[in-house]
N, C-alpha and C positions, 0 to 999 in steps of 0.2 A: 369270958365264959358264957356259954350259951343254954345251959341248965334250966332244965323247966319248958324249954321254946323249943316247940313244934319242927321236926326236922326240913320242911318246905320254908321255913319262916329266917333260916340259916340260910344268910347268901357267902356266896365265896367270889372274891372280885378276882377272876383269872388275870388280870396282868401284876395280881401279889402273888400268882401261885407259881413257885420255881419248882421244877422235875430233873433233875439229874438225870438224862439218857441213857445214862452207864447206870443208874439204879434201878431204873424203872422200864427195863427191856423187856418186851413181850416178843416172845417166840411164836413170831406170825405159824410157822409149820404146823407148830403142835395146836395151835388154833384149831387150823384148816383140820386136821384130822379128826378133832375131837368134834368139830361141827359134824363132818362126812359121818362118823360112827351115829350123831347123835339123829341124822338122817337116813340109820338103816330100815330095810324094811322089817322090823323083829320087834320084840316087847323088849319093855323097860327093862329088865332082869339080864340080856342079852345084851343092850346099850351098855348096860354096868361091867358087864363083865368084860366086852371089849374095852372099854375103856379102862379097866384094871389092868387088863391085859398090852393095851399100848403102855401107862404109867410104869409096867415093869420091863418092858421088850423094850421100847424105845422105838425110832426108825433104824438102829444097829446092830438088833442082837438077832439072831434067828432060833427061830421055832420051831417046834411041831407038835403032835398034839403030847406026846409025856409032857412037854415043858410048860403044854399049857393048865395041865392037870396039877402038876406041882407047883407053879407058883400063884394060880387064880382060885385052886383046890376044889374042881370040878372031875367027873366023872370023865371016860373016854369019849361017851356017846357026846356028851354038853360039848366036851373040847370040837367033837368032831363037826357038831351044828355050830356053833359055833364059828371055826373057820371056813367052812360052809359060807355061811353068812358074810364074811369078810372078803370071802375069795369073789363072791357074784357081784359083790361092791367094788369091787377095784382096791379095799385098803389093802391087801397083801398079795406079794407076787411068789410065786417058786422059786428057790433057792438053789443053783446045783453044788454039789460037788461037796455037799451036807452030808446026804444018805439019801432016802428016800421021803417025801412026805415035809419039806424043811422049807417056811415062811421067811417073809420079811413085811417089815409093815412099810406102804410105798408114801412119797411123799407126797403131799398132794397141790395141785397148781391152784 
């Protein structure tokens, strides 16, 4: 028990630390996209929103701007700067065969 002792003062000897692979799986993708959003050119408030906006899109669902007002509950205008934003970035590409106006968030290398 290490109670009381300074969290720097805690050592951990990594060859007693065991990781299950299968537990402890990080999804390099969603990594990669959330750094690229978190390196848009926009304020903070735009960062958040994209990134609510992947956390519910996924890389497999597709968009447009109703779906983004419905599920991140922004305005037309926000939805539409918004994608705006996403589309000058490279995160989302055009959709056909949607309707008109229908995203997808791309994956990033």
């Amino acid at each position: 028990m290490n109670y009381n002792v300074p969290e720097k003062e805690v050592l951990v000897d990594p060859e007693k630390v065991l990781i299950d692979p299968k537990k402890a799986l990080i999804d390099l993708e969603n990594i990669s996209i959330r750094n690229a959003i978190d390196k848009l050119n926009a304020n903070q408030a735009t960062k958040e929103k994209a990134n609510l906006l992947f956390e519910k899109m996924g890389f497999d669902k597709i968009f447009g701007r109703k779906e983004i007002m419905e599920n991140i509950n922004i305005s037309i205008t926000a939805a539409g700067n918004l994608l705006n934003h996403l589309k000058n970035a490279g995160l989302i590409k055009t959709v056909k065969g949607f309707g008109k106006g229908k995203y997808q968030f791309v994956r990033q290398e």
